[in-house]
C-alpha positions as a printed NumPy array, in Angstrom:
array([[ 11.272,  28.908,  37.5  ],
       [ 13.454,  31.77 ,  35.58 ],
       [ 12.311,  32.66 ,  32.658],
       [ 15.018,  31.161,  30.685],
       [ 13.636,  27.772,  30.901],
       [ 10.273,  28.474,  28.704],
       [ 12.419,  30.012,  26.202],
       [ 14.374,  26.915,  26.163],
       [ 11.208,  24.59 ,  26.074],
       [  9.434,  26.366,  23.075],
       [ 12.579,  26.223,  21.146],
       [ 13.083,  22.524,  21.644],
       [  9.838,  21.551,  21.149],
       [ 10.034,  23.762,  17.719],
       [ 12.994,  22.342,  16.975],
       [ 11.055,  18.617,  16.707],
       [  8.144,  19.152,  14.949],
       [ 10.21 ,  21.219,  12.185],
       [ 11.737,  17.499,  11.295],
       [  8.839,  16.673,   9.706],
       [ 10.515,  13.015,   8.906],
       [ 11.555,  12.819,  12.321],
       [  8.038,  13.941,  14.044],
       [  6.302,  11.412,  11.458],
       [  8.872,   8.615,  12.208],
       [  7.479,   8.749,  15.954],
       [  3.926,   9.139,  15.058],
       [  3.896,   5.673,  13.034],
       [  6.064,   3.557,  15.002],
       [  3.192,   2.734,  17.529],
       [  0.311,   2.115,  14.345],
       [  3.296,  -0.012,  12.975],
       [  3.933,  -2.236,  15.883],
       [ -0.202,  -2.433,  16.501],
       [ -0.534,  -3.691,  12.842],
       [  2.022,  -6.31 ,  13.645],
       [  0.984,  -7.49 ,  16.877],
       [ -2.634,  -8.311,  15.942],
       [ -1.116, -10.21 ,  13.071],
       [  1.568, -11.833,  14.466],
       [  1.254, -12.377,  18.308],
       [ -2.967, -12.476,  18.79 ],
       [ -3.176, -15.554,  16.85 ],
       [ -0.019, -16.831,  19.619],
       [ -1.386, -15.157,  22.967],
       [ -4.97 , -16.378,  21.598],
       [ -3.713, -19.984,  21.386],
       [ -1.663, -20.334,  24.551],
       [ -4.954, -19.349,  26.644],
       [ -7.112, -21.708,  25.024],
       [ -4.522, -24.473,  25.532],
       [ -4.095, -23.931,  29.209],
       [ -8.414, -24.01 ,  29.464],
       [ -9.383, -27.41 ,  30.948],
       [-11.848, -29.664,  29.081],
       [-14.741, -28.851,  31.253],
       [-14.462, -25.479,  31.177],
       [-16.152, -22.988,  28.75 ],
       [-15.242, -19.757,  27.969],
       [-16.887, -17.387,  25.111],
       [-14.398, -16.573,  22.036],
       [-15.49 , -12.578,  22.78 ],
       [-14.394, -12.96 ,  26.192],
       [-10.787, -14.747,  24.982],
       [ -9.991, -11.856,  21.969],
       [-10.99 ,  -9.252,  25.074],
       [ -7.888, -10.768,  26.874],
       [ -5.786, -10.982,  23.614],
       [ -6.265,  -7.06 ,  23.109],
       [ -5.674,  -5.839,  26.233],
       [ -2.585,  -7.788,  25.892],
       [ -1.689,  -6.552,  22.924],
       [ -1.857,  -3.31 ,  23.614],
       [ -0.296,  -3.247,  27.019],
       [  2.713,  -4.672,  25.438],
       [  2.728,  -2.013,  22.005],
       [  2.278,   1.119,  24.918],
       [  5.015,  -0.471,  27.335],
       [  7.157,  -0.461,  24.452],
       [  6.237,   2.645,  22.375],
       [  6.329,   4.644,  25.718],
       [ 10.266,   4.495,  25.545],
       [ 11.186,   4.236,  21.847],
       [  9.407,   7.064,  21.071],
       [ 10.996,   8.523,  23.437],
       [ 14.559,   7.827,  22.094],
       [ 13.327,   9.59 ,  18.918],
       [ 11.139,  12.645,  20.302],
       [ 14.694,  13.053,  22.332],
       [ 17.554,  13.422,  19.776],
       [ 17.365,  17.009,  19.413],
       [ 19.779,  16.928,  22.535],
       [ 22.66 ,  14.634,  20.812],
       [ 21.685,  17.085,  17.266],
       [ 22.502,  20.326,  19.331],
       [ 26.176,  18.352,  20.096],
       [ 26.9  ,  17.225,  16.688],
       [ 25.7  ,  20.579,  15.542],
       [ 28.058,  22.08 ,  18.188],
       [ 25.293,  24.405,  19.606],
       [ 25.996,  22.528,  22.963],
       [ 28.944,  24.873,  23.07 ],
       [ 27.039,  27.95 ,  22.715],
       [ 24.511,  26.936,  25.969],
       [ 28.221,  26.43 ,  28.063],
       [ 29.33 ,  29.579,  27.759],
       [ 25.905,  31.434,  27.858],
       [ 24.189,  31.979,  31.358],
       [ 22.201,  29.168,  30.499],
       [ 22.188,  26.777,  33.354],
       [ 23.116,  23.4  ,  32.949],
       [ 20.243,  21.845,  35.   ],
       [ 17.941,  24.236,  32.92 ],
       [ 19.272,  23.127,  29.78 ],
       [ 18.3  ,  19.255,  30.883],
       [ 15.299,  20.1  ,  31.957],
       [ 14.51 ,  21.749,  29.297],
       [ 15.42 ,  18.934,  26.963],
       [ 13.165,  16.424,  29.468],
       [  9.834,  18.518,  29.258],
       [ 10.119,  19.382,  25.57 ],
       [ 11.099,  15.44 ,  24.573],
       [  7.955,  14.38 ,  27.015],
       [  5.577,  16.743,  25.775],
       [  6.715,  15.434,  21.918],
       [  6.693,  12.206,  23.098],
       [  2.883,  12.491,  25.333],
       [  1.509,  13.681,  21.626],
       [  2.24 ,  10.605,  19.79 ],
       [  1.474,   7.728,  23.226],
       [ -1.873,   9.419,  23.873],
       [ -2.832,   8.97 ,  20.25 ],
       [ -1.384,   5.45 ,  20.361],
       [ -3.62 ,   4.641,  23.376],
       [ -6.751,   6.278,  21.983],
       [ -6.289,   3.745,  19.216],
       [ -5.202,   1.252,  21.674],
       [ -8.637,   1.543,  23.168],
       [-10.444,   1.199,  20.05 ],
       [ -8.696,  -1.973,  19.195],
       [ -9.887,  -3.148,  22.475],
       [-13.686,  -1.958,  22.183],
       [-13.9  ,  -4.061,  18.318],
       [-12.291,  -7.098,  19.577],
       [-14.1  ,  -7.23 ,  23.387],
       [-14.378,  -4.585,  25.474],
       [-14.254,  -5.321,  29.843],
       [-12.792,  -2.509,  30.504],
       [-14.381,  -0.09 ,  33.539],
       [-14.217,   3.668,  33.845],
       [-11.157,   3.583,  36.252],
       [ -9.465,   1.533,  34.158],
       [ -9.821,   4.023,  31.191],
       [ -8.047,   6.288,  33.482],
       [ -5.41 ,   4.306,  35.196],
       [ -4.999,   3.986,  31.703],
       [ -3.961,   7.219,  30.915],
       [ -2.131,   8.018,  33.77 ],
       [  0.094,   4.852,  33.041],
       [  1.071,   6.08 ,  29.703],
       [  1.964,   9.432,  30.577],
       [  4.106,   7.771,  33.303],
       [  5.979,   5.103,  31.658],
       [  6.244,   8.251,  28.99 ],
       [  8.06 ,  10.085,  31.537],
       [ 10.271,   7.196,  32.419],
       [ 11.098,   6.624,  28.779],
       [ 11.835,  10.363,  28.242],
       [ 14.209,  10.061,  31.427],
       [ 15.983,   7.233,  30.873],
       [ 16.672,   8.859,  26.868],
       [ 17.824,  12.246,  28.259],
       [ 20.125,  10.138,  30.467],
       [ 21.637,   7.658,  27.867],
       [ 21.55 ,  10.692,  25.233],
       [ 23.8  ,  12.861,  27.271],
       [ 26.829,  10.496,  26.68 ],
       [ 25.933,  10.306,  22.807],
       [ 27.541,  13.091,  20.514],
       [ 26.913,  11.958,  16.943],
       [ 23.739,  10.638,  14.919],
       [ 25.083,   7.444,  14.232],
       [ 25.502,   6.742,  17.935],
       [ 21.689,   8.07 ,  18.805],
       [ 20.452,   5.412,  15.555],
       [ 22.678,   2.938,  17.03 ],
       [ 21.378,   3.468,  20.472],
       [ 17.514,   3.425,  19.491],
       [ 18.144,   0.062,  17.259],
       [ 18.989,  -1.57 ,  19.939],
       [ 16.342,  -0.04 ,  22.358],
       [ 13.964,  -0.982,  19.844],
       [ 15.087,  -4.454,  19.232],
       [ 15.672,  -4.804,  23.076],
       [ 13.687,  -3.48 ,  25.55 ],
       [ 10.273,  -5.248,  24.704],
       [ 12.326,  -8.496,  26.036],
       [ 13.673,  -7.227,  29.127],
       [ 10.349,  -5.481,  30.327],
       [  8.59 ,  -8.721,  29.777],
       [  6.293,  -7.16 ,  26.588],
       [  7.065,  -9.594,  23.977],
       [  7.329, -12.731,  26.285],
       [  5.771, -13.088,  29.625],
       [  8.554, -12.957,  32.387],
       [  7.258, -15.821,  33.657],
       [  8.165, -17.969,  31.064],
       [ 12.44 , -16.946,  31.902],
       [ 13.964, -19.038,  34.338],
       [ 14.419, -18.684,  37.639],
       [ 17.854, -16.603,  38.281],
       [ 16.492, -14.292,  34.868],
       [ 13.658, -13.478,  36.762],
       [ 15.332, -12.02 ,  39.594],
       [ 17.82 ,  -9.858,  37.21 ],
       [ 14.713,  -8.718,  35.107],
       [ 12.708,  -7.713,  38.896],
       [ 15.65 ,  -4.869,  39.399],
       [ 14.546,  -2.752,  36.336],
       [ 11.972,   0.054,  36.327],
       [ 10.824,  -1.34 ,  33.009],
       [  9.401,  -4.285,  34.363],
       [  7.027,  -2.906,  36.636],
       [  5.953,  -0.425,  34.048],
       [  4.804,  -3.166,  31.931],
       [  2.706,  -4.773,  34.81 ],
       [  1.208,  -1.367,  35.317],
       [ -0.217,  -1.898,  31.921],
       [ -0.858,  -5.188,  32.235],
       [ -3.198,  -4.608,  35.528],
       [ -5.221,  -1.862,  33.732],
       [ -6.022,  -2.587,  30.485],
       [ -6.378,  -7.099,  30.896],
       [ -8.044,  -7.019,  34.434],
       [-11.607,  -6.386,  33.099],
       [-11.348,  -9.116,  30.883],
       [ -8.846, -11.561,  32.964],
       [-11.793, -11.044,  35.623],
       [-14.381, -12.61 ,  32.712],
       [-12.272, -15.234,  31.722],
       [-11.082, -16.582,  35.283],
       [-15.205, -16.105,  36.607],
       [-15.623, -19.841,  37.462],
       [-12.034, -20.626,  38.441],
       [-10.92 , -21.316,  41.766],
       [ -8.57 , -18.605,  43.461],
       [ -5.376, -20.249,  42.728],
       [ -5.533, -21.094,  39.772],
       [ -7.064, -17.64 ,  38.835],
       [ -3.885, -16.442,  40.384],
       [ -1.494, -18.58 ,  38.484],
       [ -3.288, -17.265,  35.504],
       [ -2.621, -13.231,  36.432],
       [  1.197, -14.517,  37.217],
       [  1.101, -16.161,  33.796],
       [  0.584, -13.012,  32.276],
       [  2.682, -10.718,  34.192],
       [ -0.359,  -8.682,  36.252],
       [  1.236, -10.422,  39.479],
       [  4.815,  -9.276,  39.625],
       [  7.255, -11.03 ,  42.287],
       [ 10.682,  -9.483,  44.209],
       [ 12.239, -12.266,  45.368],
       [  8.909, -14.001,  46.208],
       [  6.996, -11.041,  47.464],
       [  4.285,  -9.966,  45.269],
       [  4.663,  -6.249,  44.505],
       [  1.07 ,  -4.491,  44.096],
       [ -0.343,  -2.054,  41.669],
       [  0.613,   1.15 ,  44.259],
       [  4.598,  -0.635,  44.67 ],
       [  4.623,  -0.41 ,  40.723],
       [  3.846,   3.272,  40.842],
       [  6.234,   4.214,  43.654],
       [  9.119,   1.93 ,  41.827],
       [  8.418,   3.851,  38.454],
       [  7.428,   7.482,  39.919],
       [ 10.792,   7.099,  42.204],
       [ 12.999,   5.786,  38.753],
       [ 11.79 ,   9.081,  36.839],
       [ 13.021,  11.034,  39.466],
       [ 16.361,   9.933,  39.934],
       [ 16.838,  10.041,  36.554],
       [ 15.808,  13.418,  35.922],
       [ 17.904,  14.382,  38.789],
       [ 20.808,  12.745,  37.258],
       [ 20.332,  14.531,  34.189],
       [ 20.315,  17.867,  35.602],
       [ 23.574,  16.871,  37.63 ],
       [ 25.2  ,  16.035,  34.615],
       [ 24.59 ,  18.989,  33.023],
       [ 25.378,  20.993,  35.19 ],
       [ 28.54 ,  19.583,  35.897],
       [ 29.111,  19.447,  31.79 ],
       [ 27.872,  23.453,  32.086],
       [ 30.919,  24.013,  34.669],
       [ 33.75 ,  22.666,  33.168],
       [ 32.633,  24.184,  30.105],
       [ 32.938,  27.411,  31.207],
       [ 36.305,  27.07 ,  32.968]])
């Protein structure tokens, strides 16, 4: 590593938290979203699995609300992981509107540096305010029903700073074709409006038809939700399903999106991890192409 890139890094990551509005902006978000899931979607999620209960079967209301929350939450950090992301990562389309860009073409900067550089200061922005989200997360889950183990806890964790770095990739990626502030609010609008549906966080993917399914199965997204899913419902899916015969305790984890499917194969908790771990590296590598490509035909 040259000693170029730490420079870069510190100033980046200086650079955010001196937009106080901005740093703020992406602390909230996630406490926003929590306040309106629990009063929006529990009292939904909370009726849907009571409904699909039969007659003879009993379950206690602690053990439903413990499904509800980790349900809740799985969906806010699935989500937050890559909108905050979008905003921890403008700095990049600020130094091009700015025109600093220009200055890092035709210094010995290298372009690959320069994206990297961008990546690790956006992800360490964005780890600050996800980590914080899922402490709270957790808390959420321990006052409304707590089934969560000690592994879990951790899976946890490592989840959210891996969907983090998928978010952070996929916004140094989109970002790098943005050159203006009104395309980088544009762009996070729709992320924010968007990408809950397509990752299956506001509505179960099972509930999209058939050829949807398949489309939604292609993206990264996806399977970082059902990481989520798996980790933080399991505990309490376990509860609620104790009593229920195998399949339909497995329709249930389909239901919910902890069984994903490609094309009829069920993909399992290490798949998910490969799929996402292999999606952040492409894209960082495409970043630091691009760059560097941007970086030579700058300079001639």
């Amino acid at each position: 590593m040259s000693k170029t890139l730490p420079v870069l890094i510190t100033r980046d990551i200086k650079m955010f938290f001196r937009e106080k509005g901005l740093f703020f902006t992406a602390l909230i978000t996630p406490m926003i979203l929590l306040v309106l899931y629990a009063t929006f979607l529990s009292n939904v999620y909370r009726d849907s699995f009571v409904a699909g209960l039969p007659e003879t079967v009993q379950v206690s209301n602690k053990v439903v609300e413990g499904v509800v929350a980790g349900q809740l939450i799985s969906s806010l950090l699935a989500v937050s992981c890559v909108t905050v992301a979008f905003c921890s990562n403008m700095l990049s389309v600020q130094d091009k509107a700015d025109r600093q860009i220009d200055d890092f073409a035709v210094s010995p900067v290298k372009g690959s540096e320069l994206a990297l550089a961008y990546y690790i200061a956006a992800l360490a922005s964005t780890l600050i305010v996800t980590l914080i989200a899922l402490c709270a997360g957790l808390a959420f889950i321990g006052i409304k029903g707590w089934y969560l183990s000690a592994s879990d806890v951790l899976l946890s964790f490592l989840d959210v700073v891996l969907v983090s770095m998928f978010g952070t990739a996929l916004s140094t990626a989109i970002n790098f074709f943005l050159s203006s502030r009104g395309q980088i609010s544009a762009v996070g609008s729709i992320v924010s409006s968007c990408y809950g549906f397509i990752c299956g966080a506001y509505m179960p993917i099972s509930s999209f038809g058939a050829g949807l399914q398949k489309v939604i199965s292609f993206l990264p997204g996806t399977y970082a939700t059902g990481l989520m899913r798996n980790h933080l419902m399991r505990g309490a899916i376990d509860e609620f399903c104790r009593g229920f015969p195998e399949e339909s305790a497995q329709k249930f984890l389909d239901a919910v999106d902890c069984n994903l499917y490609f094309f009829g194969s069920r993909v399992s908790v290490g798949g998910m991890y490969l799929i996402v771990g292999c999606s952040v590296a492409l894209l960082v590598a495409l970043c630091m192409a691009l760059y560097k490509v941007k970086g030579k035909a700058a300079v001639k």
